[in-house]
N, C-alpha and C positions, 0 to 999 in steps of 0.2 A: 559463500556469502549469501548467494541469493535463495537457499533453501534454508539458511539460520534464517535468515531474516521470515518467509513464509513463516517456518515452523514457528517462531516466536509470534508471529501474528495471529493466524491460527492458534494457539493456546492464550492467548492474549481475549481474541471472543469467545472461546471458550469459557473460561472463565466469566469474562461479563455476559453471558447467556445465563449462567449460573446463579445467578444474582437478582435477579429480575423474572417478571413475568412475558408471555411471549412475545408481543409488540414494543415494551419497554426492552428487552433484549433485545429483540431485532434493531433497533434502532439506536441501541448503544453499539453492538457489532458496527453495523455502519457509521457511526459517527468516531471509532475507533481505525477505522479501513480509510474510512475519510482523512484522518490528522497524521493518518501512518503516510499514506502515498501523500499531501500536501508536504511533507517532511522529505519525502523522497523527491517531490518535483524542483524546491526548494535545492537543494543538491545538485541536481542537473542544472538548473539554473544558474550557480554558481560555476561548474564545469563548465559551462558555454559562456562566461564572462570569462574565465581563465583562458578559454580556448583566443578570444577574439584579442587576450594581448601576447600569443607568441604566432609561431607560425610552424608550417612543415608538417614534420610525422610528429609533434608535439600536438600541436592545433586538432590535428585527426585522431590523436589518439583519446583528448577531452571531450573531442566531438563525440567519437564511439561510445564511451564511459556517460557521457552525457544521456545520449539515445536509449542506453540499456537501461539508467535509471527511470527515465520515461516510461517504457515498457514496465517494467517493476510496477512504478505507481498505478500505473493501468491495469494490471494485471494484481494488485493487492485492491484497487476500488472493486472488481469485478469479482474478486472472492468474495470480498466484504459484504457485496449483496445480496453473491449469493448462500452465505452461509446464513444474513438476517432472512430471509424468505422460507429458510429450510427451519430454523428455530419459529416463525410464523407461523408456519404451516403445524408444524408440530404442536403448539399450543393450540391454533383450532378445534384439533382433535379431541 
């Protein structure tokens, strides 16, 4: 799941680079990385409401699911900017 999800992001600003000139690309990649991971934190956030009405290896296991999508969104904002600063930089040139 979590490499479908990457690769579809990844071709996802691909795509909007493609489309635009280099600042307006950079800035769509991140604002595309941006609504991906708020979708993902959003998720987690629903998992740790789910968590806080059971309990046990229940509780802990929403809680874990919860934390990894945290990571995810962190770790898709952090491509996100870096894939707009590499389409920047590229267009400088």
């Amino acid at each position: 799941m979590r490499i479908f999800t990457k690769t579809i992001a990844i071709a996802s600003f691909a795509a909007l680079a493609a489309c635009s000139d280099g600042n307006d690309a950079g800035n769509n990649i991140e604002a595309a990385a941006d609504n991906q991971a708020d979708a993902l934190d959003q998720q987690a956030d629903t998992l740790e409401q789910r968590a806080d009405e059971v309990t046990g290896n229940a509780a802990e296991s929403l809680e874990n699911q919860a934390a990894a999508l945290e990571n995810q969104a962190d770790a898709t904002r952090e491509a996100g900017e870096n894939q707009a600063e590499e389409v920047e930089e590229k267009a400088e040139r």
